[in-house]
Every structure is written in C-alpha cells, then in structure tokens.
C-alpha positions in Angstrom: 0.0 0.0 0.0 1.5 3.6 -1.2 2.2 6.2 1.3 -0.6 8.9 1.0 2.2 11.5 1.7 4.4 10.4 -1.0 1.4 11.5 -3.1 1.3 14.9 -5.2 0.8 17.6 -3.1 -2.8 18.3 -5.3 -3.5 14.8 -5.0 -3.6 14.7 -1.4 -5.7 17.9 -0.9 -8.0 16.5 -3.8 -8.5 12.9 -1.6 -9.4 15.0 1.9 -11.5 17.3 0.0 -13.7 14.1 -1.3 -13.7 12.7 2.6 -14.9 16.3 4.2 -17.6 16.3 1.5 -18.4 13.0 2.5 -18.2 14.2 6.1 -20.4 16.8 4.8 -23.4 15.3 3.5 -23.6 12.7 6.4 -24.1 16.1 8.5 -26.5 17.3 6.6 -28.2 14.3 6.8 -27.9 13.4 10.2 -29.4 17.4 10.8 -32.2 16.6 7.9 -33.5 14.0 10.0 -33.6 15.4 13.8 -35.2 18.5 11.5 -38.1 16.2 10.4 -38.3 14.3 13.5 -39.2 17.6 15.7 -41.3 19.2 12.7 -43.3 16.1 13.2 -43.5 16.8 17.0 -44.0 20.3 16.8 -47.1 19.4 14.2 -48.3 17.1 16.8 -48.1 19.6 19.7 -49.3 22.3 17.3 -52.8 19.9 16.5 -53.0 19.5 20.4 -53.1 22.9 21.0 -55.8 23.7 18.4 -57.7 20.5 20.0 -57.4 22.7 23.1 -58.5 25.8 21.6 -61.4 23.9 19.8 -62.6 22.6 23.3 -63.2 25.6 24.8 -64.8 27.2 22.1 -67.1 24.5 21.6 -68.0 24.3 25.4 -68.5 27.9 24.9 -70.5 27.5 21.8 -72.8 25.2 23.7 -73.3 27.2 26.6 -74.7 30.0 24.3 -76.8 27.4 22.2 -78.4 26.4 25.6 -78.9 30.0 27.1 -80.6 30.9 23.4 -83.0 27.8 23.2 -84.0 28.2 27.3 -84.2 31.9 26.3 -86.4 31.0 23.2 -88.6 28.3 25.2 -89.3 30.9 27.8 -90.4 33.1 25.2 -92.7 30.3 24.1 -94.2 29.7 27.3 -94.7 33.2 27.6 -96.8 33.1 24.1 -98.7 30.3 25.0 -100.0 32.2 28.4 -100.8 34.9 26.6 -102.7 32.8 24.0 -104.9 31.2 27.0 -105.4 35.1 28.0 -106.8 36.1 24.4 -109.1 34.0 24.2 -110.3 34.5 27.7 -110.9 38.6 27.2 -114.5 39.7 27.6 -113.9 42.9 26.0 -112.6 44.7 22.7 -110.4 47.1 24.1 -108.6 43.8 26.2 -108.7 41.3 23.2 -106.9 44.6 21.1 -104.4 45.3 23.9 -103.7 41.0 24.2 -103.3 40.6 20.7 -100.7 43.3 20.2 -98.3 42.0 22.7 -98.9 38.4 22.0 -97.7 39.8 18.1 -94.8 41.6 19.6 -93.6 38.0 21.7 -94.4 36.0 18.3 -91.5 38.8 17.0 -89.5 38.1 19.2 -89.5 34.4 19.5 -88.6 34.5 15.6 -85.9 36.8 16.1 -84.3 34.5 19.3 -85.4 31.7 17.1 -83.1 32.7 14.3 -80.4 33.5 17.2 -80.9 29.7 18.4 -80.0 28.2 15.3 -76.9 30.5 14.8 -75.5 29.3 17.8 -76.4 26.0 17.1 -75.0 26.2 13.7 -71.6 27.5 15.0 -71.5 24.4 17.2 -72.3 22.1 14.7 -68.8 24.3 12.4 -67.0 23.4 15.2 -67.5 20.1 16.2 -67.1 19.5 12.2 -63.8 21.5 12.7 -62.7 19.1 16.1 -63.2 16.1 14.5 -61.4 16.9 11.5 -58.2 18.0 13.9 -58.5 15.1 15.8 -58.0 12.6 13.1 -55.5 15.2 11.9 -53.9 14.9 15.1 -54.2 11.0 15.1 -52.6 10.5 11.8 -49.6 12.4 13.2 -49.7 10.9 16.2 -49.3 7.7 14.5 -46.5 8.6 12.1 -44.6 10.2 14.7 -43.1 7.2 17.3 -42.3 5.2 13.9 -40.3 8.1 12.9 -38.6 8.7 15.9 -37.3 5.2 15.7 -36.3 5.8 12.3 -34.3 8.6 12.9 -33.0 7.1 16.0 -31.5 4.1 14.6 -30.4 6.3 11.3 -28.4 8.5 13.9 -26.1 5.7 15.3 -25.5 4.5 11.9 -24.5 8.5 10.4 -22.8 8.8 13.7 -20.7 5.4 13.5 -20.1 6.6 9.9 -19.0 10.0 10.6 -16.6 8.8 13.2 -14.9 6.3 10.6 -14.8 9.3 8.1 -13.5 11.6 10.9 -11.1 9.5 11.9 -9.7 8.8 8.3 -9.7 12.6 7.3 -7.7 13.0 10.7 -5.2 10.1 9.2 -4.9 12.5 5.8 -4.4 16.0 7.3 -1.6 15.2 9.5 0.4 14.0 6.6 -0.3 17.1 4.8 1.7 19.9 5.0 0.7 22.3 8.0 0.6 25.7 6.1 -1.5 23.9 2.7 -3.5 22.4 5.5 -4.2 25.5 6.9 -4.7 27.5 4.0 -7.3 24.7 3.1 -9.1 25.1 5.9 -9.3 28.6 5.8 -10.7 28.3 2.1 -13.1 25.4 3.1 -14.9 27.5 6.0 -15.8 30.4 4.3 -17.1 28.7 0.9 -19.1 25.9 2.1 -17.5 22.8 2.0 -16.0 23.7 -1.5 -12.3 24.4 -1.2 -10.9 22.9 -4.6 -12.5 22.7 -7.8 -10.7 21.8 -11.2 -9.4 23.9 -14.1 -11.4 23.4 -17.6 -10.5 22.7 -20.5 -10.9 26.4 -21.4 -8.5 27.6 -18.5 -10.8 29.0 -15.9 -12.1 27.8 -12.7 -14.7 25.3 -12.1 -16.6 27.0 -9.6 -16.1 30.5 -10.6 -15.5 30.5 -14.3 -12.7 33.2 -13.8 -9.4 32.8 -15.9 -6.5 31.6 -15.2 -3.3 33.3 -17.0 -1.2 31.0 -18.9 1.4 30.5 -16.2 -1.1 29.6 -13.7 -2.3 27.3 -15.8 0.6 25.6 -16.2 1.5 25.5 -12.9 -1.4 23.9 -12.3 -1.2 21.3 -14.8 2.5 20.5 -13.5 1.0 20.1 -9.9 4.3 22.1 -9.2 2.7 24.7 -6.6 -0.9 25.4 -5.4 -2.6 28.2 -7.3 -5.6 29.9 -6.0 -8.5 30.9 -8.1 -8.5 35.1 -8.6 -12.3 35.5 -8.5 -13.4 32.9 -5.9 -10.2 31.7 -4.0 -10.6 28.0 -4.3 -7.4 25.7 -5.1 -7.4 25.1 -8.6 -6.3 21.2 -9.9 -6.1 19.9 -13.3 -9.3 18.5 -15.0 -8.5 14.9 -15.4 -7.6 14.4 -11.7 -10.1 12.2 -9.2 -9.7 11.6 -5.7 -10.1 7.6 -6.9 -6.7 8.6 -9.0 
C-alpha cells in the first residue's frame, strides 16, 4: 500500500476534500433527519393545542346554544300564556291590547329563534372543525413514534459513519503539510464545504468561471505549486484528476 504523503501535493488535498464532503453530507443528513423528527412533533403539539382551543370554544358555543334555546322556550311559554289570555278577554279594548303583545312576543320568538340556530350552527362548524383536527392529530400521532425510531436508529449509523470518516480525514491532514492544511481550511470554511475545484478545459475555474493566465495554468497542470483561483479563492487542480486517481 503507497504512502498517501508520497502523493502529489494536489492529489492529497484532492482525496481529503472528497472525505470532508463525504463528512459533509452525512451532516446534513444526520441534521435533515432530527429536523423532520421535531417538525413532526412540533405538528403534533401544534394539533394539540388547536384540540385545546377547539374545546373551549365548543363548550363555549354550547353554553350560548343552551342559554338561546332556554331563552327562546321561555319566550314560548310566555306566548302560549298569553294565548290562553286572548281568548279568555270579555272585551274589545282587552282582546286589542292582548293581541298586540302576544304579536310583539311572536316577534321576538322568531328573532331569538333565528339567534338559536346560529348558535347551534356555529357548534355544529366546530365540532365538524374538532373532528377533523383530531384525526389530523391522530394521523400524526401515529406517524410520529415510527419516525422517531427511524431517525434514532439512522443516527447511530451516520454517527458510527461519521466517526470512521472523521477519523480517516484526521489520518490525511496530519500528513499534509501544516501551512497547505491550513490554508485549506481557511478556504473550506468560508465557501461551504467547496475548497478545490478543477481547471477546464478552457482555462478557468470550475466554480467560478474566472481565468487563469497562462502561467497559472501551467502551474497547475504541473502540480508544481498550489494556485488559488482570482475570482473565488478556491485551489485550482487539473481537470482529469479524481480523488479515486
């Protein structure tokens, strides 16, 4: 087995560059997951509140619907008195005076009528609106504990894999020379993850697309020095190079 430091200087940038983008993604993945496993919870204690809020509306609701209908029914009762009264008067001037109020109570029973059924028709919206949450809240319910196995048993795999990938970039950088290292590393936190990219066919940078002047070019093509891209500062290497190489 060849010594990695007995590689080209490039070469050995070019094979740690592949393992921290490696490192990378299983990162981003291991965050991706713990993301979606507490936007699952957080939907769940979302639908719970609302369940909550639903509740007391609703009891509300049907406290109103119940004052309005014993309102209305004592309106009724109040008709039908005045009904027996009617047509118990002996006299014109009575039967005028018990017909005009038993017309203004038949007014208003329509009007606490019509107030009854609103309130009985906003209950009815939300318990329509409650069950709908609850299954909402069911169905989440139920996807949630499956998930959180999911993601648990995904994170000690990423995190098994991360510490085999750590441990082999460690291997790689301590061969490397400290002051490329270093200049790597400075590169590689402030872009991103992207600290090299190669030099096209048309002489300028992969990731920028500014040009490289002839000499740069061919010191990058010799792998005699490292040249830093102009426009975006990454580490330039030839084309035809792979971290497989």
């Amino acid at each position: 087995m060849s010594d990695p430091s007995q590689e080209p200087l490039l070469q050995q940038l070019l094979r740690l560059h592949a393992i921290d983008q490696q490192i990378a993604a299983l990162e981003r993945e291991l965050k991706q997951s713990q993301e979606d496993l507490f936007s699952a919870m957080d939907g769940v204690a979302g639908l719970k509140e609302e369940l909550e809020r639903l509740d007391g509306e609703l009891l509300r609701a049907r406290t109103d619907a119940r004052t309005a209908e014993h309102t209305a029914d004592a309106k009724r009762d109040q008709l039908e008195r005045l009904r027996a009264r009617v047509n118990q008067v002996k006299t014109e001037k009575q039967y005028g005076a018990a017909t005009l109020e038993f017309d203004l109570v038949r007014q208003e029973i329509r009007k606490l009528e019509d107030k009854e059924l609103e309130k009985l028709q906003a209950v009815e919206d939300l318990e329509v609106r409650r069950k709908a949450v609850q299954e909402e809240l069911d169905a989440a319910d139920a996807e949630v504990e499956p998930l959180g196995e999911k993601v648990g048993k995904r994170r000690v795999e990423l995190e098994q894999e991360l510490a085999i990938k750590r441990d082999r970039r460690h291997n790689r950088a301590i061969r490397l020379d400290r002051n490329v290292l270093g200049l790597y590393d400075r590169i590689r936190s402030g872009r991103a993850e992207v600290a090299l990219a190669p030099l096209t066919g048309e002489g300028v940078c992969g990731y920028c697309f500014t040009s490289v002047t002839i000499q740069q070019e061919m010191q990058i093509k010799g792998m005699s020095t490292i040249v830093c891209c102009e426009g975006c500062g990454v580490i330039l290497f030839p084309e035809d190079m792979s971290p497989t190489r």
